[in-house]
C-alpha positions as CSV (number, residue, x, y, z in Angstrom):
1,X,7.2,25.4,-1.5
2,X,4.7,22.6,-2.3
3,X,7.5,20.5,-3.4
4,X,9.3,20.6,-0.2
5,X,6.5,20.1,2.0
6,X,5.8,16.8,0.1
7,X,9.7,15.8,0.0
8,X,9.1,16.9,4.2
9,X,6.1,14.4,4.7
10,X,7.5,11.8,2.4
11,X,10.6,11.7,4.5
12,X,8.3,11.8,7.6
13,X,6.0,9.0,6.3
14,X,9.3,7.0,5.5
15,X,10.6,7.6,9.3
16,X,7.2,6.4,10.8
17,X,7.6,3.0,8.9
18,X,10.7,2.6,10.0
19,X,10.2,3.3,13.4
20,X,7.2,1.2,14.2
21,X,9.5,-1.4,11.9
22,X,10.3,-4.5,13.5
23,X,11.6,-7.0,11.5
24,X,10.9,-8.4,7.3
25,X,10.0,-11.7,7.3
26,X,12.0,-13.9,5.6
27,X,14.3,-10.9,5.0
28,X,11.3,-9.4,3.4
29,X,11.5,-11.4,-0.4
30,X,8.9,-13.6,-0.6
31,X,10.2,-14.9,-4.3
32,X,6.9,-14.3,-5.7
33,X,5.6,-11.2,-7.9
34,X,2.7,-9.5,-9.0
35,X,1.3,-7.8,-11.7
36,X,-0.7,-4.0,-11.1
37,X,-1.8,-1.8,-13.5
38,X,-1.6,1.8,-12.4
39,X,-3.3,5.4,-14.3
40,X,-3.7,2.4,-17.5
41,X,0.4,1.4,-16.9
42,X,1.2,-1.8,-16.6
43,X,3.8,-2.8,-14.2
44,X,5.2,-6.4,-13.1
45,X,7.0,-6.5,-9.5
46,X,8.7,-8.5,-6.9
47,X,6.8,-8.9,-3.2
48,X,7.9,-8.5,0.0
49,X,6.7,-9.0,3.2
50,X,7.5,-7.2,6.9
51,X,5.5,-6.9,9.9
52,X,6.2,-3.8,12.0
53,X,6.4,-3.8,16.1
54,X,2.5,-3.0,16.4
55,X,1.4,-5.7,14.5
56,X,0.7,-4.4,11.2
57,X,1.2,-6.4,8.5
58,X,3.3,-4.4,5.1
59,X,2.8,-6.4,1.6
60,X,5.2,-4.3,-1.3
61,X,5.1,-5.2,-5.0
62,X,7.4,-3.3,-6.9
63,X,9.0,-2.6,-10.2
64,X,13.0,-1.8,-10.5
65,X,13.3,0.0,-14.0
66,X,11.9,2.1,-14.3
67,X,10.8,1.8,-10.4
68,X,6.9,2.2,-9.2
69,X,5.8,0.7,-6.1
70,X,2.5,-0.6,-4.9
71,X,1.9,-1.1,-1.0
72,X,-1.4,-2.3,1.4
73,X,-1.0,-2.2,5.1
74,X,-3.1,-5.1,6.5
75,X,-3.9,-5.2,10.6
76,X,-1.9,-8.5,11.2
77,X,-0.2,-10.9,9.0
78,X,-2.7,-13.5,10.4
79,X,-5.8,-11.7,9.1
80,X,-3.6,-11.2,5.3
81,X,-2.9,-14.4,5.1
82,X,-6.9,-15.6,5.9
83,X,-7.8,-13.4,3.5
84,X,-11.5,-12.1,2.7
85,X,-12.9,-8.9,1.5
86,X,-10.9,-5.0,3.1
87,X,-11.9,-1.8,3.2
88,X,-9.3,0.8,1.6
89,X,-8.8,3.8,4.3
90,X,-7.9,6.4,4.9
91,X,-3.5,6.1,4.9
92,X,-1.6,8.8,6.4
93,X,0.7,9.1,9.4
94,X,-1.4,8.1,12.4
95,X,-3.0,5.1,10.5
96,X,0.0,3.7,9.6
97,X,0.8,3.2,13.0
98,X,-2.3,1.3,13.6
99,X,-4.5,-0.1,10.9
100,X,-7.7,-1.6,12.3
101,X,-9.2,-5.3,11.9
102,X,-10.5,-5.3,8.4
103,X,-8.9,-2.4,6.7
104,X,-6.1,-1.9,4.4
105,X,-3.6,1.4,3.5
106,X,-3.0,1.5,0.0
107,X,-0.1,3.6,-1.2
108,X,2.0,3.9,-4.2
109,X,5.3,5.6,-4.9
110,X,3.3,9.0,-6.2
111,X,1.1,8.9,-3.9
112,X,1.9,7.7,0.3
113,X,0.1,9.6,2.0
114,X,-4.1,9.6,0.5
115,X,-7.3,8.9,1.1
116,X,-9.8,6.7,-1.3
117,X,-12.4,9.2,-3.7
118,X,-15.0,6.9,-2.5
119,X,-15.2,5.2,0.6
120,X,-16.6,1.9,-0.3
121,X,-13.2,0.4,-2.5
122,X,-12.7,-2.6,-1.7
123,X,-10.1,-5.8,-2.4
124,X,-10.5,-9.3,-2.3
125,X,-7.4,-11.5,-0.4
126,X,-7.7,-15.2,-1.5
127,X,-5.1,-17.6,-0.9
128,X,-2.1,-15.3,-0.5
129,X,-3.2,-13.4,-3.7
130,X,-4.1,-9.8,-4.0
131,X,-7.1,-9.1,-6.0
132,X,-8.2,-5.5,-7.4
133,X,-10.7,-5.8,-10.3
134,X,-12.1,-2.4,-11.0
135,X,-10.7,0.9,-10.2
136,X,-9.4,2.5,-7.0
137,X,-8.8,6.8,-6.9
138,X,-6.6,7.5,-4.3
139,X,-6.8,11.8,-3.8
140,X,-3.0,13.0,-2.2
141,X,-3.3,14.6,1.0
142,X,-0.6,16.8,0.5
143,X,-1.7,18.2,-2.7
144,X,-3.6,21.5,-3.0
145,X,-4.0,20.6,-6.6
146,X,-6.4,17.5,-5.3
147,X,-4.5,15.2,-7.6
148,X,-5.4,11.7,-8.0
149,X,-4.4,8.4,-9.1
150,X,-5.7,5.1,-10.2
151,X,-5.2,1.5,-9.5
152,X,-7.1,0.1,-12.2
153,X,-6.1,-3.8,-11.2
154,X,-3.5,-5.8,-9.2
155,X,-2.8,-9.9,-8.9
156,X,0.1,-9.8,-6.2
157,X,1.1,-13.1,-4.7
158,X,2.4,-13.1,-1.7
């Protein structure tokens, strides 16, 4: 039963994004990568970019074979792109429709809808680069289990 609620709010999570979905800039490839380092894997991706209808800016890294996926949600592509220090929040369905000034969704392809263990992660933009230097625990939402995972670094240019 637990495996179909997730597959359910997966799905659901999926449909918000591409409902509030606009358009991917520059049809979404920026032609730069990143590297992330997830529960001690290593993983190198390709970015893209796409800003949805509210605003809301989506950066993706991700690696094909075999595939894992690393996303933050930004407010606006302006306040991405001047870069500073975000807050990780909370990320499930009604903040991914509006992420406020400052904050960023983290998800990754085990875990898209989670909160931070501890709410004072933070990462570091800085000239179109993605910076996480010590570890992030994001907790699933939709696990009674309470399982987590860690991003334990990321360099993703964008």
């Amino acid at each position: 039963m637990k495996t179909i609620k997730k597959i359910t709010l997966i799905a659901l999570f999926i449909c918000t994004i591409f409902a509030i979905s606009c358009k991917k800039d520059n049809n979404g490839n920026t032609g730069k990568t990143g590297i992330y380092t997830i529960d001690d894997v290593t993983y190198n991706g390709n970015t893209s970019v796409q800003t949805f209808s509210n605003g809301n800016y989506s950066i993706l890294c991700e690696q094909k074979s075999p595939y894992k996926l690393l996303q933050f949600v930004f407010h606006s592509k302006e306040e991405a792109e001047a870069g500073g220090e975000f807050t990780v929040i909370k990320n499930s369905i009604a903040t991914i429709s509006n992420v406020p000034s400052g904050k960023v969704l983290i998800g990754t392809d085990y875990i898209l809808l989670s909160k931070p263990v501890n709410s004072n992660y933070k990462i570091v933009v800085n000239g179109n680069k993605i910076l996480i230097n010590s570890n992030i625990k994001l907790l699933d939402l939709d696990d009674d289990t309470n399982d987590n995972t860690t991003i334990n670094s990321a360099d993703i240019n964008f």
